[in-house]
Structures are given as C-alpha cells and as structure tokens.
PyMOL CGO cylinders between C-alpha atoms (Angstrom):
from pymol import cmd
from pymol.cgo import CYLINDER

trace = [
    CYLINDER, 0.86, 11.41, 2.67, 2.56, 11.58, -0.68, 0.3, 1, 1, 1, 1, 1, 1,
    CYLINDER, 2.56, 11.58, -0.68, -0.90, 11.13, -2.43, 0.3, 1, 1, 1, 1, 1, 1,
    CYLINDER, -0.90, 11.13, -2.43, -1.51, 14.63, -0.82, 0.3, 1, 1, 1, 1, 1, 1,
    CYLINDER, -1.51, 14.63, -0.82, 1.49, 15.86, -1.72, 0.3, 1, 1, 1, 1, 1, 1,
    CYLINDER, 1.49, 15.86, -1.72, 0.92, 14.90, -5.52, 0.3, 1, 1, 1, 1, 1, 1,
    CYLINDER, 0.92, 14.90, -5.52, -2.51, 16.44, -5.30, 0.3, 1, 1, 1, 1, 1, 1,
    CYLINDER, -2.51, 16.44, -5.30, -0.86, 19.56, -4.07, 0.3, 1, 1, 1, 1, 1, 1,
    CYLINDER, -0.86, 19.56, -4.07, 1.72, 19.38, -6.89, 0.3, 1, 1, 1, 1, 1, 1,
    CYLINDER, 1.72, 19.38, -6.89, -1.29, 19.21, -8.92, 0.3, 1, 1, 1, 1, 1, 1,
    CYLINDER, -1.29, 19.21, -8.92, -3.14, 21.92, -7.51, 0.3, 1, 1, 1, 1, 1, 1,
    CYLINDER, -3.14, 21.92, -7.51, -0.12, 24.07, -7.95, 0.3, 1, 1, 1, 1, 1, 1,
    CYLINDER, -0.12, 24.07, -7.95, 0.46, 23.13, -11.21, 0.3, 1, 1, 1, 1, 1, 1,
    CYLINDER, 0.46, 23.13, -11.21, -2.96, 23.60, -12.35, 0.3, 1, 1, 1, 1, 1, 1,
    CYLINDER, -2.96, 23.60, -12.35, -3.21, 27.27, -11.12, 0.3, 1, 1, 1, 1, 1, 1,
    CYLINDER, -3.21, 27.27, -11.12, 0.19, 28.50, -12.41, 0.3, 1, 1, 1, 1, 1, 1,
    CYLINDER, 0.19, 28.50, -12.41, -1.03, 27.25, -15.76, 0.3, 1, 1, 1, 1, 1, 1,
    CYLINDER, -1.03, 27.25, -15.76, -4.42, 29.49, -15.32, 0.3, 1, 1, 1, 1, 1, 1,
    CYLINDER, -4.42, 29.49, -15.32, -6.69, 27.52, -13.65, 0.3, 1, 1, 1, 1, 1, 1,
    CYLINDER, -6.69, 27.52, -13.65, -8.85, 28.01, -10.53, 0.3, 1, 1, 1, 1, 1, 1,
    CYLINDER, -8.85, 28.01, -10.53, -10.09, 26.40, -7.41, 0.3, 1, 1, 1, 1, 1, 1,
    CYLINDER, -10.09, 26.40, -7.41, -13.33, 26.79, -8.80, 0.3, 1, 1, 1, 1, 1, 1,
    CYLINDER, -13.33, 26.79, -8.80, -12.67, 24.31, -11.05, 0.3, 1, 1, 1, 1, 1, 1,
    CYLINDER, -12.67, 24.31, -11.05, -13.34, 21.76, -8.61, 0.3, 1, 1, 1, 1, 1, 1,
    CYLINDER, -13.34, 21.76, -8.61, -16.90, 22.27, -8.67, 0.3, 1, 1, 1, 1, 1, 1,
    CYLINDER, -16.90, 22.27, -8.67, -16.48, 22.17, -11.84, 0.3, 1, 1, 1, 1, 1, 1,
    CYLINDER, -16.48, 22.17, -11.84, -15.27, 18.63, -12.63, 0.3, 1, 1, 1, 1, 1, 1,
    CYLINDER, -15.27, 18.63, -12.63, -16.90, 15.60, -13.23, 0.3, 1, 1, 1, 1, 1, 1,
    CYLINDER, -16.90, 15.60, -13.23, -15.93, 13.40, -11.02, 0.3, 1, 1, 1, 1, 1, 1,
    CYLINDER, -15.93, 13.40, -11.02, -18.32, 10.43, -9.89, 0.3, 1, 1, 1, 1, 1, 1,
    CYLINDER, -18.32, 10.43, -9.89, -18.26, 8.40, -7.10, 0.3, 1, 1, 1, 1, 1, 1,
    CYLINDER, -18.26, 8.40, -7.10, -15.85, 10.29, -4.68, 0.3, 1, 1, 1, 1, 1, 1,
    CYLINDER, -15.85, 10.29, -4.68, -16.60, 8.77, -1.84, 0.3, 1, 1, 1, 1, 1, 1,
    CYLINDER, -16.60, 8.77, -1.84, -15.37, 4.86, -2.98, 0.3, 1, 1, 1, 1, 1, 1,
    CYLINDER, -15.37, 4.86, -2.98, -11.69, 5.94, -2.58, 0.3, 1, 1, 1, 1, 1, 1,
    CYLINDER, -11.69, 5.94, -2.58, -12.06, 7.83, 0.69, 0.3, 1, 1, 1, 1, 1, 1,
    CYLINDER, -12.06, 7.83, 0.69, -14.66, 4.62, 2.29, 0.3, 1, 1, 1, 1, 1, 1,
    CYLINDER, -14.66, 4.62, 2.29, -11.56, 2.52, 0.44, 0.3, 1, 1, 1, 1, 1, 1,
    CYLINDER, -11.56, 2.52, 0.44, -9.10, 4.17, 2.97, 0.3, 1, 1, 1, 1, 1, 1,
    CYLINDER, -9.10, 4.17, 2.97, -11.32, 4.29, 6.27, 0.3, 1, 1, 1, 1, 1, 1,
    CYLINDER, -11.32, 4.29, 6.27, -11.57, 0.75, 6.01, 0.3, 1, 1, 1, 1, 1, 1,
    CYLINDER, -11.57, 0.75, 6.01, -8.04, -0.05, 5.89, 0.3, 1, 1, 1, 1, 1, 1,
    CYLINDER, -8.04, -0.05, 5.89, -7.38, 2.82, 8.34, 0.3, 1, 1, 1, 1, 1, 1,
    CYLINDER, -7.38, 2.82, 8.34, -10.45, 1.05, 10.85, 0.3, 1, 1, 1, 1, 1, 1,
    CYLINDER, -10.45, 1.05, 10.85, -9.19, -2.64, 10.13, 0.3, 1, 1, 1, 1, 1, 1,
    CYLINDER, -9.19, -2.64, 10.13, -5.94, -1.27, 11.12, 0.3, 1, 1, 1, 1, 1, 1,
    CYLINDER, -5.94, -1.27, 11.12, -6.89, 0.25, 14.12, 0.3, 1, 1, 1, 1, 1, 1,
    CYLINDER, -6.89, 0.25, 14.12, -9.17, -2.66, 15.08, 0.3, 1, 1, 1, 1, 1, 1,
    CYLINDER, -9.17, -2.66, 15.08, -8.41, -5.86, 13.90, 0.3, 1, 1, 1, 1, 1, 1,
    CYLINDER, -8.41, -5.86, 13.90, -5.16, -7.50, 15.29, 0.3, 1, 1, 1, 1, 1, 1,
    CYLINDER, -5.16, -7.50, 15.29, -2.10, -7.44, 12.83, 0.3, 1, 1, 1, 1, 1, 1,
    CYLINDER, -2.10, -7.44, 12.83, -2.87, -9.57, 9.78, 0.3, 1, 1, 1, 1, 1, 1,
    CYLINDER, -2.87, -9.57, 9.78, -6.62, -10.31, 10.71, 0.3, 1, 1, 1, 1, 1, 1,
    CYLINDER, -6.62, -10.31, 10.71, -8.55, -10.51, 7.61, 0.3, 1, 1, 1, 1, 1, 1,
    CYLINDER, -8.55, -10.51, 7.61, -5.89, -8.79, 5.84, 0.3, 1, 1, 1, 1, 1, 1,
    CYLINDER, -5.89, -8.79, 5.84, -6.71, -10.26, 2.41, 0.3, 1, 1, 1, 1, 1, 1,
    CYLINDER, -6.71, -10.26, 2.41, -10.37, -9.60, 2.85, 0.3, 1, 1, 1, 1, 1, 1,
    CYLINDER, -10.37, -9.60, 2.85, -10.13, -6.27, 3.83, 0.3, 1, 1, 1, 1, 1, 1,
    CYLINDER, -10.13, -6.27, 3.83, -7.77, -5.84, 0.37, 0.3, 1, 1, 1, 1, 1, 1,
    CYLINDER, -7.77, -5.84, 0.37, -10.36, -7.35, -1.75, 0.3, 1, 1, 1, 1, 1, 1,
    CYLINDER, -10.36, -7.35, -1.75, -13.18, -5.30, -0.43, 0.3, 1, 1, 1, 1, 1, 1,
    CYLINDER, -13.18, -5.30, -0.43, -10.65, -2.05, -0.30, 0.3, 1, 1, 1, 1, 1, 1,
    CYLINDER, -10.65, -2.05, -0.30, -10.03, -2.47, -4.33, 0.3, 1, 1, 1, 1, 1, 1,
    CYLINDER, -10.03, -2.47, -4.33, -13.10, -2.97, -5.59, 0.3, 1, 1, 1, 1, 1, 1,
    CYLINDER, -13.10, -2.97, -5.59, -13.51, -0.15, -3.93, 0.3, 1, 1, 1, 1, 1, 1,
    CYLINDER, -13.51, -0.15, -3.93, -10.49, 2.12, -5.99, 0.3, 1, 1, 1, 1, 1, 1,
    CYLINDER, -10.49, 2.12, -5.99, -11.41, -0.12, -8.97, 0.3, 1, 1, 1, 1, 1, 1,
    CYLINDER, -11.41, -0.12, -8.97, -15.08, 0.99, -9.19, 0.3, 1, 1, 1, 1, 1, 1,
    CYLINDER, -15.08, 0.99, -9.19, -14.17, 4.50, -8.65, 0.3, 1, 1, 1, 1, 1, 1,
    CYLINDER, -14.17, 4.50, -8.65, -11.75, 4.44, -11.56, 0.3, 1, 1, 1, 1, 1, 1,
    CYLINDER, -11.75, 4.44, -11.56, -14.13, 2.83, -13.68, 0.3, 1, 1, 1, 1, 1, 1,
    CYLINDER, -14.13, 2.83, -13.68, -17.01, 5.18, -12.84, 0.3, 1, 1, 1, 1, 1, 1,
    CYLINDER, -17.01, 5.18, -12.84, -14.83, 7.79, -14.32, 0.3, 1, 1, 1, 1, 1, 1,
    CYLINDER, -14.83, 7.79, -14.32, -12.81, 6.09, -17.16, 0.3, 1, 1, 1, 1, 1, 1,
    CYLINDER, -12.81, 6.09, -17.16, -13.94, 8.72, -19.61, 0.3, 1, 1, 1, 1, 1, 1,
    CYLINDER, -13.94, 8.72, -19.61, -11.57, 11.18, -18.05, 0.3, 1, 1, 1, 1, 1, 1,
    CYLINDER, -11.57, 11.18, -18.05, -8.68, 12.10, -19.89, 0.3, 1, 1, 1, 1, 1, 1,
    CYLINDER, -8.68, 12.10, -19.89, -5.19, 10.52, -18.65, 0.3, 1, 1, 1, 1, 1, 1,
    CYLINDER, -5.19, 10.52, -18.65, -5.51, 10.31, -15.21, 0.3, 1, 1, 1, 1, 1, 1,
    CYLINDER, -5.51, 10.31, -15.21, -7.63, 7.05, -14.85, 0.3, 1, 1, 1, 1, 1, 1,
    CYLINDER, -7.63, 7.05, -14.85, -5.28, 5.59, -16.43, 0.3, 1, 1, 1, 1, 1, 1,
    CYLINDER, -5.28, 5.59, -16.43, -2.05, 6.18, -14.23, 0.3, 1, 1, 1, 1, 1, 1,
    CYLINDER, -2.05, 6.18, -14.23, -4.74, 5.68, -11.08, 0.3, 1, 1, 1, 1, 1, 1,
    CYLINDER, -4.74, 5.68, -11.08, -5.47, 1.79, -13.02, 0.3, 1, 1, 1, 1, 1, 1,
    CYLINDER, -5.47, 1.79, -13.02, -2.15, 1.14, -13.04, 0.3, 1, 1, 1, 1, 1, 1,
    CYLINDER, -2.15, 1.14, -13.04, -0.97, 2.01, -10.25, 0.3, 1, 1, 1, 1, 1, 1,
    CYLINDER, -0.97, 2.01, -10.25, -3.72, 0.73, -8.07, 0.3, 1, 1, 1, 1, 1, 1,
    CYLINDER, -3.72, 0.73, -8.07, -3.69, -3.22, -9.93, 0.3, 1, 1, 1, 1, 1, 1,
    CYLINDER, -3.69, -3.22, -9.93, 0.16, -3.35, -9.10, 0.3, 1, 1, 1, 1, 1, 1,
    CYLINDER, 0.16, -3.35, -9.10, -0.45, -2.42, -5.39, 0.3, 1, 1, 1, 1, 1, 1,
    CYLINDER, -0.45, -2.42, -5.39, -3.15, -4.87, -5.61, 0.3, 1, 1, 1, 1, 1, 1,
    CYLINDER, -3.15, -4.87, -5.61, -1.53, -7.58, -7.37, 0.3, 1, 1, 1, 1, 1, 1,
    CYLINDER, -1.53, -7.58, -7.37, 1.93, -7.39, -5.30, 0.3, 1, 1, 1, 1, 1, 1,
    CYLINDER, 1.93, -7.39, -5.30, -0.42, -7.38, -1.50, 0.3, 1, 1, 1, 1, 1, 1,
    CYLINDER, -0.42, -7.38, -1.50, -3.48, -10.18, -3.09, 0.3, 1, 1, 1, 1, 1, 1,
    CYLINDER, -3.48, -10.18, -3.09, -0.66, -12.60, -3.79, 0.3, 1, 1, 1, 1, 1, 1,
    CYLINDER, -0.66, -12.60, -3.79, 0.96, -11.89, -0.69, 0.3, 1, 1, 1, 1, 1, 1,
    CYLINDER, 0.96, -11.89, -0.69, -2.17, -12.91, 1.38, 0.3, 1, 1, 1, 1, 1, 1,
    CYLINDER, -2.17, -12.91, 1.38, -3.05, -8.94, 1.84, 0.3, 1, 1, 1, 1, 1, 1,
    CYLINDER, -3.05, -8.94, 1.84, 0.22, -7.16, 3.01, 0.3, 1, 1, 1, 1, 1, 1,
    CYLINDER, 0.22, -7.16, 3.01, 2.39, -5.07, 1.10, 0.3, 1, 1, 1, 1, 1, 1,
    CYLINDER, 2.39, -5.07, 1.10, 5.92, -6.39, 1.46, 0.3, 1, 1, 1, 1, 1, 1,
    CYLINDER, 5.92, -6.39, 1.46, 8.53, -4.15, 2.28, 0.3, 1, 1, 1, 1, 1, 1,
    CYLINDER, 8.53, -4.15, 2.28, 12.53, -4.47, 1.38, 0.3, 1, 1, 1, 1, 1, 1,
    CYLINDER, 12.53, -4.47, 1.38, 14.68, -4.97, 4.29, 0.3, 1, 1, 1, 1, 1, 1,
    CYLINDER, 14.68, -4.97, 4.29, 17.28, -2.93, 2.98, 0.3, 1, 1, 1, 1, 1, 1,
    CYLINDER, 17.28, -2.93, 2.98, 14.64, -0.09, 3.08, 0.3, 1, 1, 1, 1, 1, 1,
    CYLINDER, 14.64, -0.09, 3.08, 14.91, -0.78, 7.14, 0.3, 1, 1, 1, 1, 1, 1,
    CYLINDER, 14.91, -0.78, 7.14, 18.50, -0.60, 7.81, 0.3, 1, 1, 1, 1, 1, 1,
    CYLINDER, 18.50, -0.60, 7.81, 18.61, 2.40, 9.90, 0.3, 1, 1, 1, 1, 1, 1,
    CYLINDER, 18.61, 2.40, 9.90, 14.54, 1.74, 11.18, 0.3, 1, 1, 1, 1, 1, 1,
    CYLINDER, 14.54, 1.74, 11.18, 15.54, -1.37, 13.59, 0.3, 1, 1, 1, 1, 1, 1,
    CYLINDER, 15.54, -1.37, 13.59, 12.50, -0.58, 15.65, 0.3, 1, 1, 1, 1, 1, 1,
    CYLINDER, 12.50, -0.58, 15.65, 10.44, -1.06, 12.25, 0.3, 1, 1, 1, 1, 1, 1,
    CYLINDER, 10.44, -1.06, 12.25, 12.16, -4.11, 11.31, 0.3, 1, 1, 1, 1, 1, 1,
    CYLINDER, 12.16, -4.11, 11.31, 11.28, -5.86, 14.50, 0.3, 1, 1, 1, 1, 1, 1,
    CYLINDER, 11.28, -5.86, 14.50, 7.84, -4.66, 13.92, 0.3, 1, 1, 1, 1, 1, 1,
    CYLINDER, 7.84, -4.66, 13.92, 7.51, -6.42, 10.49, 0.3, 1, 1, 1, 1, 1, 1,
    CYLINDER, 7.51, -6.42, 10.49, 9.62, -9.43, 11.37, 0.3, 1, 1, 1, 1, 1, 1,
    CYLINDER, 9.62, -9.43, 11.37, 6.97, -9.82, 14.16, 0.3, 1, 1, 1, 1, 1, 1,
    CYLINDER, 6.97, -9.82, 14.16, 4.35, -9.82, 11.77, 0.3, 1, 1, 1, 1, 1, 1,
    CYLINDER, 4.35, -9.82, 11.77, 2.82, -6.33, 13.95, 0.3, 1, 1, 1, 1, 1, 1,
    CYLINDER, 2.82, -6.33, 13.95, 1.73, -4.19, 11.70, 0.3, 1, 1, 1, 1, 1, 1,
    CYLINDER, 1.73, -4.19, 11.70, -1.50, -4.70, 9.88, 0.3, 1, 1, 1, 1, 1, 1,
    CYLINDER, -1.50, -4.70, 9.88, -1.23, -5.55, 6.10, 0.3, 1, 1, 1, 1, 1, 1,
    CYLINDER, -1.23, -5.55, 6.10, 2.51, -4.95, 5.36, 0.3, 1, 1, 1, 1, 1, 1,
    CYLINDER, 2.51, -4.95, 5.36, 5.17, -7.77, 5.30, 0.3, 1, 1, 1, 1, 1, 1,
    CYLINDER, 5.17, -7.77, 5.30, 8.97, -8.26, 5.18, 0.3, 1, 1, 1, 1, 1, 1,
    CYLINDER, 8.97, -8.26, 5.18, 9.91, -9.20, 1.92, 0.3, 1, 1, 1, 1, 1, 1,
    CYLINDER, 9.91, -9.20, 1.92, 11.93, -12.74, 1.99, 0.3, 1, 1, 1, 1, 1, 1,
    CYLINDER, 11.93, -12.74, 1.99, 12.39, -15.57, -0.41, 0.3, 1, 1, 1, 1, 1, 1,
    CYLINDER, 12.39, -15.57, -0.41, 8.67, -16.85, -0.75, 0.3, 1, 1, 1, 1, 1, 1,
    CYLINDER, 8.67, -16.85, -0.75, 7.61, -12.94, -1.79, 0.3, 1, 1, 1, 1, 1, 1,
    CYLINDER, 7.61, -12.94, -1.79, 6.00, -12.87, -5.00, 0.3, 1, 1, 1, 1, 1, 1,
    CYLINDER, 6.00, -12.87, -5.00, 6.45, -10.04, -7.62, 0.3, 1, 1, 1, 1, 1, 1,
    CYLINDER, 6.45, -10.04, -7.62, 8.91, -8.38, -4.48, 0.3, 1, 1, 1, 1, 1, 1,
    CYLINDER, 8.91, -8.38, -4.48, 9.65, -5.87, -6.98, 0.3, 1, 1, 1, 1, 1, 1,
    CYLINDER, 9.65, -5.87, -6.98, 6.41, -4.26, -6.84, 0.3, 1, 1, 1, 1, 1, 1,
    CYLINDER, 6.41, -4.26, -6.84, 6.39, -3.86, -3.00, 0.3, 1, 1, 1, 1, 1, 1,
    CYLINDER, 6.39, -3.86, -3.00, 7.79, -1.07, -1.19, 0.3, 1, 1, 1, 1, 1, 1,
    CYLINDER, 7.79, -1.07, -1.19, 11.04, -0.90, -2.57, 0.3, 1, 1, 1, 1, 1, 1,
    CYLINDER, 11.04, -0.90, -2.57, 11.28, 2.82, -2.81, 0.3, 1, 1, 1, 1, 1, 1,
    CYLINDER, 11.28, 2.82, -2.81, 13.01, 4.96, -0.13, 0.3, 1, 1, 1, 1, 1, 1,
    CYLINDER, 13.01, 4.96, -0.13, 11.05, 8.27, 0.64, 0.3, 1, 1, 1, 1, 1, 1,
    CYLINDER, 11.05, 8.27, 0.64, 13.43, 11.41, 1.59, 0.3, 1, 1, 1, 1, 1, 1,
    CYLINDER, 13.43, 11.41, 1.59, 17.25, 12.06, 2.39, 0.3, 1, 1, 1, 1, 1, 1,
    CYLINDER, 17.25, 12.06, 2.39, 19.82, 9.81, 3.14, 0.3, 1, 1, 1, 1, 1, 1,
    CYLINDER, 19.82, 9.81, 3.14, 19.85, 11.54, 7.22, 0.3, 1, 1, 1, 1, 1, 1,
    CYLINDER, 19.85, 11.54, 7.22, 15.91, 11.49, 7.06, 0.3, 1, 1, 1, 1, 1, 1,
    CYLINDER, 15.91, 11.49, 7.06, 13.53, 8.95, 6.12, 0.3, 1, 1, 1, 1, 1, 1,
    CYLINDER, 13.53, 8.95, 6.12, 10.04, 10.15, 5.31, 0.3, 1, 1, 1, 1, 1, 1,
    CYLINDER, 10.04, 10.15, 5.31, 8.57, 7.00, 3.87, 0.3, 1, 1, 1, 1, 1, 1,
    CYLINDER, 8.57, 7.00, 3.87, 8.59, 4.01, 1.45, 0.3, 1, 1, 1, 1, 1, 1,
    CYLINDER, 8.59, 4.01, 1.45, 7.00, 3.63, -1.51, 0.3, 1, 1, 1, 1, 1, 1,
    CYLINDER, 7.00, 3.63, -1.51, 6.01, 0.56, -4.45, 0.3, 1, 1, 1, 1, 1, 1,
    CYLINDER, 6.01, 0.56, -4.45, 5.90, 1.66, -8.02, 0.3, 1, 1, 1, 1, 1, 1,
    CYLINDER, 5.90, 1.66, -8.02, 2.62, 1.42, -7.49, 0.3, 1, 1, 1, 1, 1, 1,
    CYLINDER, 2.62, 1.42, -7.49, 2.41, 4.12, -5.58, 0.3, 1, 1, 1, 1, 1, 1,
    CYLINDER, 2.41, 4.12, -5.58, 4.49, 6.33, -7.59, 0.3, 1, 1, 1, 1, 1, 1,
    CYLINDER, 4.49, 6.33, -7.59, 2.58, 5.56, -10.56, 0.3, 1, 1, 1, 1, 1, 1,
    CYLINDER, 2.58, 5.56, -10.56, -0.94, 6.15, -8.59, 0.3, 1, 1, 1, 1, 1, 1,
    CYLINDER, -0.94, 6.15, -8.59, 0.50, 9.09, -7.76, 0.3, 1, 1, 1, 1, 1, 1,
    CYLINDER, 0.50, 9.09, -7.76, 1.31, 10.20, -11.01, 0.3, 1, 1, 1, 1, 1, 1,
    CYLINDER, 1.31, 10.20, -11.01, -2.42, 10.14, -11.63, 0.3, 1, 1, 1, 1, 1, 1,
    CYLINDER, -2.42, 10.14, -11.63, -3.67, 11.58, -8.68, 0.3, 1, 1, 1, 1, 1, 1,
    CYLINDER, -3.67, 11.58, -8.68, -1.53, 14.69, -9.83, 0.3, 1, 1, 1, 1, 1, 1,
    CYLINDER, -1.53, 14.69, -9.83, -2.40, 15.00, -13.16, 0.3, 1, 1, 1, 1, 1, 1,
    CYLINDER, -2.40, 15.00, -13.16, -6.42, 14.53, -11.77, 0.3, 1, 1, 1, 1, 1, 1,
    CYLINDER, -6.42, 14.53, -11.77, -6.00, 17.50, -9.56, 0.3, 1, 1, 1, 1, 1, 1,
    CYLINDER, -6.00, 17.50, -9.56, -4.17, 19.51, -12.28, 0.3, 1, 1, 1, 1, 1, 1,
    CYLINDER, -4.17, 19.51, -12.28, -7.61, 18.70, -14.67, 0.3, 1, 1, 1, 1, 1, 1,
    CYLINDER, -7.61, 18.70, -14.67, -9.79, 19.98, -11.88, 0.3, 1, 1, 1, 1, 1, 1,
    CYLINDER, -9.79, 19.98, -11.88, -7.99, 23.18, -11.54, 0.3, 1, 1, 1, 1, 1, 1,
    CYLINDER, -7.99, 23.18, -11.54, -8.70, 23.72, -14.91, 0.3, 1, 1, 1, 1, 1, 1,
    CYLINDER, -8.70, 23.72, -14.91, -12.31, 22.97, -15.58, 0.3, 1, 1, 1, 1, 1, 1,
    CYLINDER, -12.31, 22.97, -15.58, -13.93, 24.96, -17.32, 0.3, 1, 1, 1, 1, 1, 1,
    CYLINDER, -13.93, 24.96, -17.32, -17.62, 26.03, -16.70, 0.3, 1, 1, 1, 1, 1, 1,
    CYLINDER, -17.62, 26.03, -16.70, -19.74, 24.01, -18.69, 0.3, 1, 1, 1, 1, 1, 1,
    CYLINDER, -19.74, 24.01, -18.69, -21.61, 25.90, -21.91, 0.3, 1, 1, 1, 1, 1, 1,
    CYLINDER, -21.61, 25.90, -21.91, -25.32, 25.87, -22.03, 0.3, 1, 1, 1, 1, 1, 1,
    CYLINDER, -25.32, 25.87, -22.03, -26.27, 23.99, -25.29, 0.3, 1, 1, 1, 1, 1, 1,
    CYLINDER, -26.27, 23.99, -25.29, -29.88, 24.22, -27.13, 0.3, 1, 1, 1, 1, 1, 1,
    CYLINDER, -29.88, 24.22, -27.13, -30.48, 20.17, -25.84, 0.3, 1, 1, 1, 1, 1, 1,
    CYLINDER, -30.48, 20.17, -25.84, -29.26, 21.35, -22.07, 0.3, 1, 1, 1, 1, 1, 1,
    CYLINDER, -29.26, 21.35, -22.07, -32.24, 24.57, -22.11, 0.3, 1, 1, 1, 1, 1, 1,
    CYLINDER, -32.24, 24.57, -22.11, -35.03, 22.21, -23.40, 0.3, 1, 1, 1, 1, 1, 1,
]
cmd.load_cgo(trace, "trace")
C-alpha cells in the first residue's frame, strides 16, 4: 500500500513538473514483471502455505527476484539505487531472521488482536521482535498514520524502497520520446 502511494506521489510529482502519462511508454524499464511475480509469490505462499512454511525459501526466491530486476535496470538514474537499498535491508533484517520480518511490540500496543497473532507465530513471514532478533532495528519499527488511527508499519527498508519507487515513477512521467539518430534509421 504505501509503495502505491509513493508511486502516486511520484506520478503527481512528475506531471506538475511537466511531464506526461505518456511517458510511461516511454521509459526503459526491463524486466517488469520480476517485482510483480516477486509479490504473487509471497502473496500465494501466504495464502497457501501454513504460517512460517518455507518462509526463508520463499524470501530467497522473492529477492532474487527484486534483485534481478534492479540490476536489469542499474543504468537508470537514482532510483535503482534507493530500490538496492532498500530492498538488501528488508532482505538482510527477514534472511537472518529465518524469513519473517520482525515487528516491534511497542508498534502493537493498541493492536492486541495483532499481537496475539504474531506471538502465535500466525501470520506468514513476519515475527515479534524479542531478544534473539538480529539487526531489530531494521524491522518494522515504523508506525504508519495518527496516533487515533493506525494505517500500517513500516522498516527503513521500506521507507527507503519507497523513496525509489517515487523518484522511478517521477522519471517515467517525464520521458521523453526518444530522437531518431542516423545509426537508429540504418
């Protein structure tokens, strides 16, 4: 959700500063469909494995997934580099925590029916955060909305991945059409 919402930022951003939608077309960007197969198979595994099944697995395969799509399009100014970053702390933080994210507990204080969940160990790939965490400040640390109203939770990770995905959909509002050169005619 707030990867959409920084691509919509983006989007915004891009056409207030001149650009157009048709800049999409536009853009070179390779290998879009890594990231989105990167997502349906956490979002399946989710669905169909029971909690924690094959969690680290499913992480491995998920960021080679994100890593080969930012390196099929490392050439691209800025953004590839926020989207590195930010995806190789997620990874680094759930890898070394046997595939789930861990999430602060202090995050949970008014989300008891969430807490239970994690505490449990029921939902797929995320973690409480306790003593034996490793690099806990790179998990989900990061409270999403108002104090009255929760919207999410968030690593620096994220926020930094998000950061990218922003700036990539700013770029792609403002591609330009690509000039015809003598070699391109031949």
């Amino acid at each position: 959700m707030m990867l959409l919402g920084f691509a919509a930022l983006g989007i915004v951003a891009g056409l207030i500063a001149g650009g157009s939608l048709r800049g999409f077309g536009r853009y070179p960007l390779v290998g879009l469909l890594l990231p989105i197969a990167a997502y349906l198979l956490k979002a399946g595994a989710s669905v169909l494995l029971p909690p924690q099944t094959g969690a680290l697995m499913i992480c491995l395969v998920q960021y080679s997934l994100l890593f080969l799509f930012i390196l099929l399009n490392h050439r691209r100014p800025i953004w590839p580099l926020f989207a590195f970053a930010g995806t190789m702390m997620n990874f680094l933080v759930i890898a070394l925590n046997g595939g789930c994210m861990p999430v602060s507990a202090r995050l949970l204080r008014d989300a008891a029916e969430r807490l239970d969940q994690l505490v449990q160990g029921r939902i797929y790939a995320y973690c409480l955060m306790d003593e034996s965490t490793r690099l806990p400040q790179l998990g989900d640390i990061i409270r999403l909305g108002t104090a009255d109203q929760t919207l999410g939770y968030a690593s620096l990770g994220d926020i930094v991945l998000c950061i990218g995905v922003g700036i990539l959909f700013w770029q792609m509002t403002r591609a330009k059409e690509r000039t015809q050169t003598r070699d391109t005619l031949a």
